[in-house]
C-alpha positions in Angstrom: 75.5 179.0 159.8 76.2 175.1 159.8 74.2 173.3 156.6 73.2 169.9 156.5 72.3 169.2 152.6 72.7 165.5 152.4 71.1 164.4 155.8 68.5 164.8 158.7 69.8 163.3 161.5 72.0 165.1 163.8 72.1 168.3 161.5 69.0 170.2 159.8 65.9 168.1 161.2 67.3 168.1 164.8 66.5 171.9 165.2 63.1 172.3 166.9 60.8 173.4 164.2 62.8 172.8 161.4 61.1 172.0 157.7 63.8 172.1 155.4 66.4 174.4 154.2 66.3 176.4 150.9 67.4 174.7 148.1 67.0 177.4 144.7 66.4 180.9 145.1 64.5 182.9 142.3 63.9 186.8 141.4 62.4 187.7 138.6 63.3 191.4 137.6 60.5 191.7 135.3 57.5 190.4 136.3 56.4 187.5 134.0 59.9 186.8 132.4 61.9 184.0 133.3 63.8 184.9 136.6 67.5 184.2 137.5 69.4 181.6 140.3 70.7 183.3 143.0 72.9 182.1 145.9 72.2 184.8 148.6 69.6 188.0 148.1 68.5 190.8 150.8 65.2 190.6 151.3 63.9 193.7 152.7 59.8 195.2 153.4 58.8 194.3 150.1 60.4 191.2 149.2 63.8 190.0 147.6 65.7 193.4 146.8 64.6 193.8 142.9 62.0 191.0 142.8 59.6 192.2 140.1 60.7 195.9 140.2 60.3 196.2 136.7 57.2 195.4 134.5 55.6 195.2 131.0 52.9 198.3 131.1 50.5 199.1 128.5 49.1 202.3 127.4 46.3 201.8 130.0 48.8 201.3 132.8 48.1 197.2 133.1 51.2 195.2 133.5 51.6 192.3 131.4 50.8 188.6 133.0 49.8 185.2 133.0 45.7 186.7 133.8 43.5 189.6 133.1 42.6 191.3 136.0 41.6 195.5 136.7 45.5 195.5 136.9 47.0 192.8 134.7 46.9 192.1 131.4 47.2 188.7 129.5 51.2 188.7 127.3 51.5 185.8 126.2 54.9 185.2 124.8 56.4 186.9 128.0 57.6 183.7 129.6 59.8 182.7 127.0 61.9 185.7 128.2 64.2 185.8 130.7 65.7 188.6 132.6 68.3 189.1 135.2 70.5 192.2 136.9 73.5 193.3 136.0 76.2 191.7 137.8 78.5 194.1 140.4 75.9 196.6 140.3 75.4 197.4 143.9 71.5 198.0 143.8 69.3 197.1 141.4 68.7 199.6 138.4 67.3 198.4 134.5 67.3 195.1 134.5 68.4 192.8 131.2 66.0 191.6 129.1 66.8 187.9 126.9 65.6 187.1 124.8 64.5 182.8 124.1 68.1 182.0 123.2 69.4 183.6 126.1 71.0 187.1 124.2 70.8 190.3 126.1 68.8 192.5 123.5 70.0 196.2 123.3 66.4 197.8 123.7 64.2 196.2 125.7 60.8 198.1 125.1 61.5 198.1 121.1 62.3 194.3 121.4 59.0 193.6 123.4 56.8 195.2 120.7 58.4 193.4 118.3 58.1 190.2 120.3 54.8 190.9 121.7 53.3 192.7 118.4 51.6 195.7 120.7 53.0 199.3 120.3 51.2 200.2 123.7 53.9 198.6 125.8 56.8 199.0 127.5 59.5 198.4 130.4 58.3 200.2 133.5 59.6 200.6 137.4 57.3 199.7 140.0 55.4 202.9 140.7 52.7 203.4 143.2 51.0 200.4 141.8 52.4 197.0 142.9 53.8 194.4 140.3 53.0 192.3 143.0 49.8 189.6 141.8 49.6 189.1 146.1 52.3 189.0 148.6 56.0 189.6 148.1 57.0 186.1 148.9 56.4 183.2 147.3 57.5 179.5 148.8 57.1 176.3 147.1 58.5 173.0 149.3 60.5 170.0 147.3 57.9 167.4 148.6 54.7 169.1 146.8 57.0 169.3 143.4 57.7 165.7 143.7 53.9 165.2 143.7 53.4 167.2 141.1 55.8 165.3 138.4 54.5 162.0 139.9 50.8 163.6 139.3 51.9 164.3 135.8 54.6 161.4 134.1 55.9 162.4 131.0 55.2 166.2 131.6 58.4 168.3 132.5 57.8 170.2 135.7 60.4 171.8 137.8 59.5 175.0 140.4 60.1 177.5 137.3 56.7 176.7 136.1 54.8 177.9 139.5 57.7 180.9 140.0 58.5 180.6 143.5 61.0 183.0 145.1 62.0 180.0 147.6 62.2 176.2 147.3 62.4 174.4 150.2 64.0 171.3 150.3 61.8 169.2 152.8 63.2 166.1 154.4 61.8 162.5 153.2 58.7 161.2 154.3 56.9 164.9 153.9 53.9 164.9 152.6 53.0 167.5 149.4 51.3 170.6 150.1 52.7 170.7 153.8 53.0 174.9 153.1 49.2 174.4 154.1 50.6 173.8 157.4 52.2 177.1 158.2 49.5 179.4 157.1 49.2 181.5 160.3 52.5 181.2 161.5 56.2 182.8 161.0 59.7 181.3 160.2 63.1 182.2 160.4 65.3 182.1 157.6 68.9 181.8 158.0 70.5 183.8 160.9 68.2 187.0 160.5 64.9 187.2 158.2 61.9 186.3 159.8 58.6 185.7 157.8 54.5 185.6 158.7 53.0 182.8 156.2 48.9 184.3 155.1 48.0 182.0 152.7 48.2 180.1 149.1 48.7 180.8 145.8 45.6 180.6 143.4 47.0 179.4 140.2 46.1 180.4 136.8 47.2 179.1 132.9 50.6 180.6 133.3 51.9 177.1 135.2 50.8 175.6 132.0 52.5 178.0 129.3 55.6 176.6 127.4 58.9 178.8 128.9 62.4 177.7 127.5 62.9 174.3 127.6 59.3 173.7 129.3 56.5 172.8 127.1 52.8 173.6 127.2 50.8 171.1 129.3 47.1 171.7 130.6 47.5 168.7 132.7 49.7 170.9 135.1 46.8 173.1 136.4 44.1 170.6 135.7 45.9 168.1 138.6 46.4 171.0 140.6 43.0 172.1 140.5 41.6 168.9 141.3 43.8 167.6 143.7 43.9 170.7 145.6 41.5 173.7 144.5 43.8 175.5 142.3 45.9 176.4 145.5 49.8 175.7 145.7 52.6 177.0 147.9 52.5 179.2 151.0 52.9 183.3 150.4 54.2 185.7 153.1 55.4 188.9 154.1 58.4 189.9 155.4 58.5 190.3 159.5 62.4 191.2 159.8 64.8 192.1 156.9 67.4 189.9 156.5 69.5 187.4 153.8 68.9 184.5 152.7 70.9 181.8 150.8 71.1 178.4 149.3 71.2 176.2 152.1 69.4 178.2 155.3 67.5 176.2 157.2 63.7 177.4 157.5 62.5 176.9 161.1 59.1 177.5 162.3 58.2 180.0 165.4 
């Protein structure tokens, strides 16, 4: 498929429908750790193939988070992590676990104890329990982001602290939290993945939590909250299996 990254004239925005085209894609193997830059991903039923497949789990069967909830437990420290797959592995099986300078550790369950100073934990496959907090997909547009760093000067903010799966790159002139726009309708993705849009994100004190090179901020969910209830980016389900990459164009139905 033809991508138009540097304009909107003649190329993406002259498709019918058309509200940008994807400019990062995120998966987070383990749910709550740093997640990894991907070019292209399958997404099938339940999201992006290996999307938070694996998670913390502790000896009451809660998986570690940003929240305490019946099924999620509050870890901080998780978000300095990171965690990717293997490369060349042709699905995905244990993730790697990194830890804040980027090192693979050998033993990821013994190295989250350590880090996390619980004995009670450890790295656990999706079961019948979701490690999903709501839907399997997660998009967050460029336009809303700009917002948010204009919101907050002298704050770092990029997408990693509100973990989307998709960012869309919106064309100028869009106005910040247009996702509210497409709750209740679907989009295509690319040549074949087709998505239904159900509703926002309520966010909690993980988009303020220090991650890498990120520091800790309360301003970040404080503007949110007031500016726009605590709600930011549009979640959906998958409608069609398909791929997507860097550079698909996201087109309304």
């Amino acid at each position: 498929m033809e991508n138009d990254l540097d304009g909107w004239g003649v190329g993406a925005a002259a498709v019918a429908g058309n509200v940008g085209v994807i400019e990062r894609l995120w998966r987070y193997p383990i749910k709550s750790t740093g997640g990894e830059r991907l070019h292209s991903v399958d997404v099938d039923e339940r999201g992006l193939v290996g999307d938070r497949l694996f998670a913390v789990r502790d000896a009451e069967g809660r998986f570690g988070s940003g929240k305490n909830t019946r099924r999620f437990r509050r870890m901080d420290g998780l978000l300095r992590l990171s965690s990717r797959y293997p490369r060349n592995t042709p699905e995905p099986g244990p993730p790697e676990l990194l830890d804040p300078h980027g090192k693979v550790v050998a033993d990821p369950t013994a190295y989250l104890r350590t880090h996390l100073g619980r004995d009670d934990v450890e790295l656990a496959r999706e079961g019948e329990v979701s490690h999903f907090d709501q839907l399997p997909l997660s998009i967050l547009t460029t336009a809303t982001l700009d917002w948010i760093r204009h919101a907050v000067p002298g704050v770092p903010v990029d997408e990693r602290r509100f973990r989307p799966n998709i960012l869309v790159r919106t064309p100028p002139g869009t106005p910040p939290f247009v996702e509210d726009e497409w709750i209740g309708r679907e989009a295509t993705v690319g040549d074949t993945l087709r998505i239904a849009f159900l509703r926002s994100s309520e966010r909690c004190v993980m988009t303020n939590q220090a991650q890498q090179d990120l520091p800790h901020s309360p301003l970040i969910l404080r503007t949110i909250a007031r500016a726009h209830d605590n709600r930011l980016d549009a979640l959906a389900r998958i409608v069609t299996p398909g791929t997507a990459r860097v550079g698909d164009r996201v087109v309304l139905g």
